[in-house]
Kinemage of the C-alpha trace (Angstrom):
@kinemage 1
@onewidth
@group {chain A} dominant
@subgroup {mainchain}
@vectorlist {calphas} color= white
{ca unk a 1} P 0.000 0.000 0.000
{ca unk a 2} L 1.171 3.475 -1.000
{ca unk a 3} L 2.095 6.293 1.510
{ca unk a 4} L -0.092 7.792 3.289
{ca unk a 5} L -3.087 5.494 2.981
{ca unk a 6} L -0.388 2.862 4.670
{ca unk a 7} L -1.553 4.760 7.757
{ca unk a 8} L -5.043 4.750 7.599
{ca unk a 9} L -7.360 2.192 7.093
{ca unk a 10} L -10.594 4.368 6.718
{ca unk a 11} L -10.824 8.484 7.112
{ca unk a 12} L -14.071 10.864 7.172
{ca unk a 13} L -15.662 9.480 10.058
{ca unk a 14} L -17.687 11.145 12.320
{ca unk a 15} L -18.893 10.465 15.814
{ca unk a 16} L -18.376 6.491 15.836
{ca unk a 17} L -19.421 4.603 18.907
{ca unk a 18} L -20.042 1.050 17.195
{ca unk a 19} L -17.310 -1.098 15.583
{ca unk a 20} L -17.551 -5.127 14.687
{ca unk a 21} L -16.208 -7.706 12.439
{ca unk a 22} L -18.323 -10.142 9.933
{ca unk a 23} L -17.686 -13.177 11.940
{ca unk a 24} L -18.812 -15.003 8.431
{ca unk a 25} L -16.274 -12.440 5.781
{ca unk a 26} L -14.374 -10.782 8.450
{ca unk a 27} L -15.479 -7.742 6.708
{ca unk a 28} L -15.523 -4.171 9.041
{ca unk a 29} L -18.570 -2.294 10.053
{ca unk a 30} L -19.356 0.909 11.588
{ca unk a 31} L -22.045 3.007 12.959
{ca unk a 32} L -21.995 6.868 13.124
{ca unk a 33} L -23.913 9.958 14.474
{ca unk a 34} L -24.912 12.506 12.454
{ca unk a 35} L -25.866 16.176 13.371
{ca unk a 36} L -28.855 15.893 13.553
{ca unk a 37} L -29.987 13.227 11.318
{ca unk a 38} L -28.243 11.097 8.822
{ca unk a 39} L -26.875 8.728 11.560
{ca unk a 40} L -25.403 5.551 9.497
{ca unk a 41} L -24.162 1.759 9.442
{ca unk a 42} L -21.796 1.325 6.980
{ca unk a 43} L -19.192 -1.223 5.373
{ca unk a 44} L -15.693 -0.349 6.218
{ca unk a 45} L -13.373 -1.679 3.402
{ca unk a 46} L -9.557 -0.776 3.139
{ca unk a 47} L -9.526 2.854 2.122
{ca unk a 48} L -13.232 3.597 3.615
{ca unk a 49} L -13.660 7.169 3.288
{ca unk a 50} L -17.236 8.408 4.449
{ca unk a 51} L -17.128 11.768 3.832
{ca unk a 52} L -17.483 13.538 6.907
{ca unk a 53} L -17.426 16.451 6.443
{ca unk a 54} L -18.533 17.230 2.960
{ca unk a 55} L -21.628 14.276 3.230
{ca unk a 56} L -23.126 12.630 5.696
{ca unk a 57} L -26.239 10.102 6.050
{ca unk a 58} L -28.745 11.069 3.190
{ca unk a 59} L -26.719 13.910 1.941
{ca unk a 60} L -26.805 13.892 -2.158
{ca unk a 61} L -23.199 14.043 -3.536
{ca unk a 62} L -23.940 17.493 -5.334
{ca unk a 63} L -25.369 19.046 -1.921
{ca unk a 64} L -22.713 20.584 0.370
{ca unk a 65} L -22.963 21.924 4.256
{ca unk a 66} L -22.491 25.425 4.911
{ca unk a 67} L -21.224 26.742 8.769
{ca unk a 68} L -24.489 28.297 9.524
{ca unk a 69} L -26.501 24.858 9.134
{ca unk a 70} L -28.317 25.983 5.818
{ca unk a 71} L -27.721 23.026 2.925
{ca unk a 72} L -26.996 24.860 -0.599
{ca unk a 73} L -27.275 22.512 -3.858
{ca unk a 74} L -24.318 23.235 -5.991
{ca unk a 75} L -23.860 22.377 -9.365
{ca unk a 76} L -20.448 21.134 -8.902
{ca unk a 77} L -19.308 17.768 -8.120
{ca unk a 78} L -17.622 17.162 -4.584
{ca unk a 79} L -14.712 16.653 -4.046
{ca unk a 80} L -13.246 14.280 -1.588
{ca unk a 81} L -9.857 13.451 -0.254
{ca unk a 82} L -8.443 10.464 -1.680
{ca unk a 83} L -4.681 9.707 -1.607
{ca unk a 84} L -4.002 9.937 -5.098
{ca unk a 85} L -7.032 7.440 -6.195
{ca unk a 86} L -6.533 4.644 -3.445
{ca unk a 87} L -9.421 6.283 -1.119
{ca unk a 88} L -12.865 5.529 -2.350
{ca unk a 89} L -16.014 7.546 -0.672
{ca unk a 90} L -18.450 4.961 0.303
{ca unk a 91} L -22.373 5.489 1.009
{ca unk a 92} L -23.897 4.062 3.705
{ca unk a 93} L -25.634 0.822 3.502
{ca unk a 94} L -28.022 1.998 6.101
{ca unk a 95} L -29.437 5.425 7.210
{ca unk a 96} L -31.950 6.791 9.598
{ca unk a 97} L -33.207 10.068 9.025
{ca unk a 98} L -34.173 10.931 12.266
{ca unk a 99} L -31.332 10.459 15.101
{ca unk a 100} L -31.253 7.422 16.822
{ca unk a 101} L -27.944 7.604 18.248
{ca unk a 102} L -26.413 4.325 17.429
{ca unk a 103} L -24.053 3.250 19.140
{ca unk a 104} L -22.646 -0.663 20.125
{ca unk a 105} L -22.506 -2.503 16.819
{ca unk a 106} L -22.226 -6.292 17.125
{ca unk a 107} L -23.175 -9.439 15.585
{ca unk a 108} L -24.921 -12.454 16.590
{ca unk a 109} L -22.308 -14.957 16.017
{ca unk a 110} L -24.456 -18.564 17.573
{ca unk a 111} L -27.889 -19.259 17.196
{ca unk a 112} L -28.902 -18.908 21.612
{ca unk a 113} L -31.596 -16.509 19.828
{ca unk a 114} L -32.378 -18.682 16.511
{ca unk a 115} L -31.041 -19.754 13.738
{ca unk a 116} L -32.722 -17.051 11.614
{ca unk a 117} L -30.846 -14.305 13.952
{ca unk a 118} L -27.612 -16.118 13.899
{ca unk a 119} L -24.726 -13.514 11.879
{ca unk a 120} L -26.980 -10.331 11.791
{ca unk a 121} L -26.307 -7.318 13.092
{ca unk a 122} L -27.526 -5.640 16.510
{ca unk a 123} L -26.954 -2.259 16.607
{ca unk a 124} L -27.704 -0.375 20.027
{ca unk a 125} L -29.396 3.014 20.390
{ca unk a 126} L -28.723 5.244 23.336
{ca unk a 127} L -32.600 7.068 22.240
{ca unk a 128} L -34.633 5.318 24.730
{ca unk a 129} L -32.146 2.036 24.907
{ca unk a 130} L -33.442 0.757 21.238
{ca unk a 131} L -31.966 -2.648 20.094
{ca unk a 132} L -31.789 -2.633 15.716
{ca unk a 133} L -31.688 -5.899 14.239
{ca unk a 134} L -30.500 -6.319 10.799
{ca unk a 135} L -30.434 -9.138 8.081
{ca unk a 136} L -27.645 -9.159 5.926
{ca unk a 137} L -28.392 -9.862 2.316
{ca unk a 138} L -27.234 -13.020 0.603
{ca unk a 139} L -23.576 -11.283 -0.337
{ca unk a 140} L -23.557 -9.686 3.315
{ca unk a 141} L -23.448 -6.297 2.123
């Protein structure tokens, strides 16, 4: 791997409380907190960038946060950090648009609550102590 991304593994993440690995692909996964809404799971693969601060949760690619909280659509494309090329922006694979403050991310790696549960995701919520489950697809993405 090419200097600098040799340091990081993923970059542009905000507010993460939840981390945990794909006991099935080993793959990485995240959850994050938006501002106010937008608060994501998403796939963390070498190079992960997810955009904080230029998008975040529902955000459209072409829409861009200004400091006073006002969104302004812009006609140009944005730009994102990426290490010559080797750092890929990544959308979420899951986003609420009202906060639930995610937080623990694990998965359910035997079947004590049933074999249909066993290798999802529970995410924990620290809005009212909520427990998210989620199915992964066939390809676990």
């Amino acid at each position: 791997m090419i200097y600098p991304l040799n340091l990081y593994y993923a970059y542009g993440i905000k507010n993460s409380f939840g981390i945990g690995f794909d006991p099935v692909t080993g793959n990485l996964w995240d959850t994050e907190n938006g501002p106010q809404f937008g608060d994501e799971i998403n796939l963390v693969k070498p190079g992960f960038n997810s955009g904080w601060e230029k998008v975040q949760g529902i955000w459209k690619l072409n829409q861009t946060r200004e400091k006073d909280g006002i969104f302004k659509k812009s006609n140009k494309q944005v730009e994102f950090v990426n290490f010559n090329g080797k750092g890929k922006y990544s959308n979420p694979e899951f986003v609420w648009d009202k906060t639930v403050a995610p937080t623990a991310l694990t998965f359910i790696d035997s079947d004590k609550l049933g074999k249909k549960c066993k290798n999802d995701i529970i995410v924990g919520s620290a809005n009212n102590g909520r427990i998210f489950h989620f199915n992964l697809n066939e390809n676990r993405k």
